[in-house]
Phi, psi and omega in degrees: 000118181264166182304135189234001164117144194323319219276312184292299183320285174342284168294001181276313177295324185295349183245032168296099181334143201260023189231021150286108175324316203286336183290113189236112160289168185259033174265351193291327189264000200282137188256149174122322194234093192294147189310324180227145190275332192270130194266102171275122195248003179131215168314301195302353197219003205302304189289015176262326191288280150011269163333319179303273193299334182272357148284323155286339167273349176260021134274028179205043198352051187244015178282015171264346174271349161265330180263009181090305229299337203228115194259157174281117174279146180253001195233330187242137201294296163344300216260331161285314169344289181298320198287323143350273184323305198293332195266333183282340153316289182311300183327257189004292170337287182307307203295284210309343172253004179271122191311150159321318180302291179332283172323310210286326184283355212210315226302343177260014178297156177225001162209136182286341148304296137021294218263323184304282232262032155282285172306252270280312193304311201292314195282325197263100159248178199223122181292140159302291169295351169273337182309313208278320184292328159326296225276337177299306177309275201332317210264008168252329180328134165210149182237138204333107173050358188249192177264133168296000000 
């Protein structure tokens, strides 16, 4: 399908099926109300946040712009157009969940596969020293006097 011109573009995004990633209800675009009530503040909170969002983008059938699957046409004038539209959405979601320090760090981003796999890199680790403190409380655990 090539771009057929303002009056054809219209009607081609109106007939996107609503179980199409490119498919924006028009609650989608609506501002004021973040995807998740939860604020991502860094490491201590990434895998709840993480979580968080990949359950709502996937209610919002928009989980391809974080995982790659859903690409940018190279063929179709239209069909890139939405896809803009759709990531600049999404980007929105994310920026919207974000702590102010954080936000402040993203806010010139221009994709949201870009800004995810940003957060996942910087955020999601695993301390070492609470791992190592977890593990000493287990190895101390006693039940009258003996070791568990």
């Amino acid at each position: 399908m090539g771009d057929t011109g303002a009056g054809g573009t219209l009607t081609m995004i109106n007939k996107l099926d609503f179980g199409d990633p490119l498919y924006l209800h028009p609650s989608d675009t609506t501002t004021g109300t973040p995807i998740i009530s939860i604020k991502l503040k860094g490491t201590e909170n990434y895998n709840i946040w993480s979580r968080s969002m990949l359950l709502a983008l996937g209610t919002k059938n928009k989980l391809g712009f974080i995982n790659g699957s859903c690409v940018k046409s190279t063929t179709d004038n239209a069909l890139a157009s939405q896809w803009d539209r759709c990531n600049t959405v999404v980007l929105s979601w994310m920026l919207d969940t974000l702590s102010e320090e954080l936000y402040n760090g993203q806010i010139f981003s221009t994709n949201a596969l870009t800004v995810w796999n940003d957060l996942k890199e910087t955020y999601d680790k695993i301390d070492g020293s609470v791992i190592f403190n977890l593990h000493q409380k287990i190895n101390s655990i006693k039940q009258n006097d003996s070791s568990i």
